[in-house]
C-alpha positions in Angstrom: -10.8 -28.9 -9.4 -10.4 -31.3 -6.5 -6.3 -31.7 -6.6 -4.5 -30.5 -4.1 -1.7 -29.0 -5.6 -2.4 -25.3 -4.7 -0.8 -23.4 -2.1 -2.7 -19.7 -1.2 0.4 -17.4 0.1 -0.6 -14.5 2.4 1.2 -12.1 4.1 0.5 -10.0 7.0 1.0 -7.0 9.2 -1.7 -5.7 12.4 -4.6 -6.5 10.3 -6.4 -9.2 12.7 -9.8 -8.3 11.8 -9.0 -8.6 7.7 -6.7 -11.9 7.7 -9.3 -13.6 10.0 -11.9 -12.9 7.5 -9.8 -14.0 4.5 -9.2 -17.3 6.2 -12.5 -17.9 7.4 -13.7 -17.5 3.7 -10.7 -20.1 2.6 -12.0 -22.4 5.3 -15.7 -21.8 3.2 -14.1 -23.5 0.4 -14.9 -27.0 -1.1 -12.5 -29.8 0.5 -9.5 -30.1 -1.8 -9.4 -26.8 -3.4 -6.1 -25.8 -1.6 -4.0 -28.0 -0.4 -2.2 -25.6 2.3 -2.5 -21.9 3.5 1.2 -20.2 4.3 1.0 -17.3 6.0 3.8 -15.0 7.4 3.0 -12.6 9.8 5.5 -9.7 10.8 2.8 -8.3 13.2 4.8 -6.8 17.0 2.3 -10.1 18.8 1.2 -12.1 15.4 -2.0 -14.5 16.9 -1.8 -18.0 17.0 -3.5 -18.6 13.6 -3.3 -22.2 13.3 -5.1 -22.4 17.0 -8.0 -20.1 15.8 -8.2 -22.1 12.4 -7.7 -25.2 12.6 -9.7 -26.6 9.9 -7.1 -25.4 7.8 -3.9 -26.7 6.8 -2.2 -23.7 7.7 1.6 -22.9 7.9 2.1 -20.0 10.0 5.6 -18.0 9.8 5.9 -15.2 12.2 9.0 -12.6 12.1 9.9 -10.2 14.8 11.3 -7.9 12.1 9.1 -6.2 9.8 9.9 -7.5 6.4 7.4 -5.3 4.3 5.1 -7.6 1.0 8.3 -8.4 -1.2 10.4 -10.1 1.4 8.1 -11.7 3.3 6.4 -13.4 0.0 9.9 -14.9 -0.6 10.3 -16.2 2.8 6.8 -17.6 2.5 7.3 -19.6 -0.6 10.4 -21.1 0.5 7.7 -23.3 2.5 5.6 -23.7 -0.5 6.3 -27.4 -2.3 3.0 -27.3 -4.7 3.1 -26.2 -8.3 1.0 -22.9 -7.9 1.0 -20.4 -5.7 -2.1 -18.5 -5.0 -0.5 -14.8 -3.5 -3.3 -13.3 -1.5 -3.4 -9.4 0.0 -5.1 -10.5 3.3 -7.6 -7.7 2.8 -9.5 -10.1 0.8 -12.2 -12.4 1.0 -12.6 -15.4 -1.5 -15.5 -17.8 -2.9 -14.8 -20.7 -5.2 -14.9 -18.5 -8.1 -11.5 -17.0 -7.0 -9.9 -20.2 -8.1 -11.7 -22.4 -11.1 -10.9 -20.2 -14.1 -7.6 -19.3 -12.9 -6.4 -22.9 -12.0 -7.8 -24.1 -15.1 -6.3 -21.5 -17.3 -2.9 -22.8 -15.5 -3.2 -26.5 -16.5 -4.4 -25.9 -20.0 -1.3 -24.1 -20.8 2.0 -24.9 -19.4 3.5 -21.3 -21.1 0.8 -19.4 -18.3 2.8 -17.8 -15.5 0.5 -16.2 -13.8 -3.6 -15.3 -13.9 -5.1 -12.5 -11.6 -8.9 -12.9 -10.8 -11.5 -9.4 -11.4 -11.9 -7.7 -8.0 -14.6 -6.4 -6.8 -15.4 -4.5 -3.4 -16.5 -6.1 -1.1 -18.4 -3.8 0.7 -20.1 -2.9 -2.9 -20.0 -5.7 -4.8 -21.7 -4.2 -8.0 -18.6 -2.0 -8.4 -15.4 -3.3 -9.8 -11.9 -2.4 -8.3 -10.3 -3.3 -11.5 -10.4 -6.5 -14.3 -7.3 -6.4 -15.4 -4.3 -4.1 -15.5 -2.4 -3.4 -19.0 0.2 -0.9 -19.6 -1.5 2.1 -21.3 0.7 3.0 -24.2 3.1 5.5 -22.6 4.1 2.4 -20.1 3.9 5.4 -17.3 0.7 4.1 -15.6 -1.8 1.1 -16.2 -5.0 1.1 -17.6 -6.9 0.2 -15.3 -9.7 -1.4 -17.0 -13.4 -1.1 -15.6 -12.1 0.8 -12.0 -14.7 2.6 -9.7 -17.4 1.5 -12.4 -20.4 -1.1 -12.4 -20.0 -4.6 -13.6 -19.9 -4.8 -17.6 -21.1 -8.3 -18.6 -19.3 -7.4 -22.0 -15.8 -7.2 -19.8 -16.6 -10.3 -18.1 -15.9 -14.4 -18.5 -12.5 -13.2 -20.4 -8.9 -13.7 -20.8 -7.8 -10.3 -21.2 -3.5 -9.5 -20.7 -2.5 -7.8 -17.9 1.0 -6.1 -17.2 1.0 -5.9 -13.1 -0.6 -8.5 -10.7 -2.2 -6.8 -8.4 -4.2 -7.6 -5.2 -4.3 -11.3 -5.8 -2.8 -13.7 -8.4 -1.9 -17.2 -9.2 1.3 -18.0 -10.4 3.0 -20.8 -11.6 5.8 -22.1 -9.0 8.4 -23.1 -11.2 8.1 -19.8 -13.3 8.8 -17.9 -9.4 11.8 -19.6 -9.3 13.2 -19.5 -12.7 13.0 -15.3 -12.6 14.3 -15.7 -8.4 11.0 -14.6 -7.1 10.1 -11.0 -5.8 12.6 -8.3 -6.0 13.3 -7.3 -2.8 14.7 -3.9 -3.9 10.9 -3.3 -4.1 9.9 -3.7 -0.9 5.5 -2.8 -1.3 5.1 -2.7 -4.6 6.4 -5.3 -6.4 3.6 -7.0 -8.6 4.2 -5.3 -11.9 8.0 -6.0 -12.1 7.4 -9.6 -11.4 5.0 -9.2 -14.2 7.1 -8.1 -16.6 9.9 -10.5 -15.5 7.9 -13.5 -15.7 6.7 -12.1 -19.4 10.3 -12.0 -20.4 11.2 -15.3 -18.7 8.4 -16.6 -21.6 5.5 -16.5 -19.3 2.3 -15.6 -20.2 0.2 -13.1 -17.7 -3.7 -12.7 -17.9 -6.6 -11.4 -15.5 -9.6 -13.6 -15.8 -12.9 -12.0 -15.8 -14.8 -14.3 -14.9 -13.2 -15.3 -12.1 -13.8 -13.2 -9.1 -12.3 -12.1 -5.6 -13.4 -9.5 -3.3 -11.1 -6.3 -2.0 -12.3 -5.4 1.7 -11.5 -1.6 1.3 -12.9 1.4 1.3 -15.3 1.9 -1.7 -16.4 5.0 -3.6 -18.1 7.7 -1.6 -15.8 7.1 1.5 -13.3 10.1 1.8 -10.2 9.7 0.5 -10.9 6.0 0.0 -8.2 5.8 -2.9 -5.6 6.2 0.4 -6.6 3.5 3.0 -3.5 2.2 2.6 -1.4 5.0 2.7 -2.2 6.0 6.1 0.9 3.7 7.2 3.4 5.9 7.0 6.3 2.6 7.1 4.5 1.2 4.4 3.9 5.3 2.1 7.4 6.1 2.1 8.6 2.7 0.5 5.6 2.6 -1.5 6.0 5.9 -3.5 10.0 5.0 -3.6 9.1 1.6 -5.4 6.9 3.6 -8.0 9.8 5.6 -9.0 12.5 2.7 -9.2 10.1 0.5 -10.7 9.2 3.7 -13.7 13.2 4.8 -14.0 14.0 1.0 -14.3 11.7 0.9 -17.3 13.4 4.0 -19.0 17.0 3.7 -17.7 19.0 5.7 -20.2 16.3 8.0 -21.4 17.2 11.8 -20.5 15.7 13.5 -17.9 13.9 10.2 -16.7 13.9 12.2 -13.1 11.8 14.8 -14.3 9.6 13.1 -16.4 9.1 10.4 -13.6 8.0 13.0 -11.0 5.6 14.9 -13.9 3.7 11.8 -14.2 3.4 11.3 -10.4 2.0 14.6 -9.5 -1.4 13.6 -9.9 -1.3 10.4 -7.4 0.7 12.3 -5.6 -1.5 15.6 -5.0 -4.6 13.0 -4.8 -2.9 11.3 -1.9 -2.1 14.3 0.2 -5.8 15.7 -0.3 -6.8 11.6 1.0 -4.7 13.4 3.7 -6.5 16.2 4.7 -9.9 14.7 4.7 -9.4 11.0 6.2 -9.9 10.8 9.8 -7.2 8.6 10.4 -4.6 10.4 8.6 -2.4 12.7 10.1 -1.3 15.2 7.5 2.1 16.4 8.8 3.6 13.1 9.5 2.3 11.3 6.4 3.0 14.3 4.4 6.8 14.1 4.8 6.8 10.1 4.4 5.4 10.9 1.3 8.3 13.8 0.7 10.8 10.9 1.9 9.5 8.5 -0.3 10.1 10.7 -3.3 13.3 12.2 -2.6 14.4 8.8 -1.8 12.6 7.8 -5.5 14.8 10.0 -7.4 18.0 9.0 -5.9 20.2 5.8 -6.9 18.6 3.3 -8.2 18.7 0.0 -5.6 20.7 -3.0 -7.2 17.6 -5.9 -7.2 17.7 -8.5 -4.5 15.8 -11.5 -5.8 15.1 -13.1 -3.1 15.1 -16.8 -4.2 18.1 -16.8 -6.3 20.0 -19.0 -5.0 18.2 -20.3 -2.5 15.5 -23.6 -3.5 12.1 -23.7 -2.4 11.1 -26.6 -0.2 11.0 -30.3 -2.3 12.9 -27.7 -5.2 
């Protein structure tokens, strides 16, 4: 490596203990790995981040409006002039084998939109959140290849496809702005429609095994681990709504698409109330009917997409 043509994107929302730890582990990095760090922060009293980092180049965009993942990546990358962008969850922590095999994969191939690095848990680094995430052959979930299990050397140091980007990924900038950038009709959960837009913009999409970055969630043997994120009720409600635009999008046309959608969500569903009932900081009434909100709202029109860059350049674009 050594060119500084990378910008990592984060975005951020009242998590001051996670995206310190994210950009202290940037700051571990080799000089010249990234050229700049853009983070937006929709926090209610976002900290000074540039003050409490400033070993890092770091672009900070604060917003007193919560603008929820999709938006706010778009309004980050419009400060973003380098040719890849490095989208970061800022419940992450990264080493320099976040980056080599994914940048390399990117310069070896102009046709490579985007690669995802393995994840592991950071609090249990010999389990695997997930290597890479293909559609299963239905298309109404993704396999989720190696998830909750140990590390498999015979899954690892591969280039294996992958239909969603989730967690963390690098993508080509000029691929971001040919497909307009994240649909803002999606407001949380956005990474596999960008996925499959940049595939049909002619993009290639892989997860690279051998690369690795570490998710700081709840592991295994936690209750209700598989819902830390659910427990913010702003962020459930739009979350289960995406999963149902994003699956009826997909199969628009097909008869009772409704029904079928909310047959194969029952399980998540179910899972994520129990994750209700036995996480201390969940409170089952309230989250309960987000949850009911999110799906009613799931099964109703479907949102025209807002791509949030069309029409509007990137910085230096």
């Amino acid at each position: 490596m050594g060119e500084t043509d990378l910008t990592v994107l984060i975005v951020t929302h009242s998590r001051p203990d996670r995206i310190g730890r994210l950009l202290e582990s940037l700051a571990r990095l080799p000089p010249g790995w990234v050229h700049r760090v853009v983070v937006v922060d929709d926090s209610p009293e976002p900290a000074d981040l540039a003050e409490l980092h400033p070993e890092l180049e770091l672009r900070q965009v604060s917003s007193s409006e919560r603008l929820f993942i999709s938006k706010a990546k778009n309004r980050g990358l419009r400060e973003v002039t380098d040719p890849f962008v490095y989208f970061i969850d800022d419940d992450n922590v990264v080493d320099p084998d976040t980056f080599r095999g994914p940048v390399d994969t990117m310069r070896q191939d102009p046709l490579v939109a985007a690669v995802m690095p393995a994840v592991l848990y950071e609090r249990r680094p010999d389990l695997v959140w997930v290597y890479a995430t293909p559609f299963r052959r239905d298309r109404w979930a993704f396999d989720l290849i190696g998830r909750n299990a140990p590390r498999d050397p015979q899954k690892e140091g591969r280039l294996l496809p992958t239909d969603a980007l989730p967690n963390a990924s690098l993508v080509r900038r000029s691929f971001l702005e040919r497909v307009g950038g994240l649909d803002e009709s999606l407001p949380v959960n956005s990474s596999a429609d960008l996925c499959q837009r940049l595939q049909r913009a002619g993009g290639r999409t892989w997860a690279h095994t051998g690369s690795f970055i570490r998710h700081d969630v709840d592991p295994p043997g936690v209750a209700g681990y598989w819902a830390q994120h659910s427990t913010d009720p702003d962020r459930l409600d739009r979350e289960v709504t995406d999963w149902f635009v994003f699956h009826r999008r997909l199969r628009e046309g097909s008869t009772a698409v409704r029904a079928h959608s909310l047959w194969h969500a029952a399980p998540f569903l179910l899972a994520t109330e129990l994750a209700f009932l036995i996480r201390r900081d969940a409170r089952w009434a309230s989250l309960s009917a987000r949850l009911s909100r999110g799906v009613v709202r799931g099964l109703g029109p479907l949102p025209t997409p807002v791509y949030g860059l069309r029409g509007t350049p990137m910085v230096g674009g």
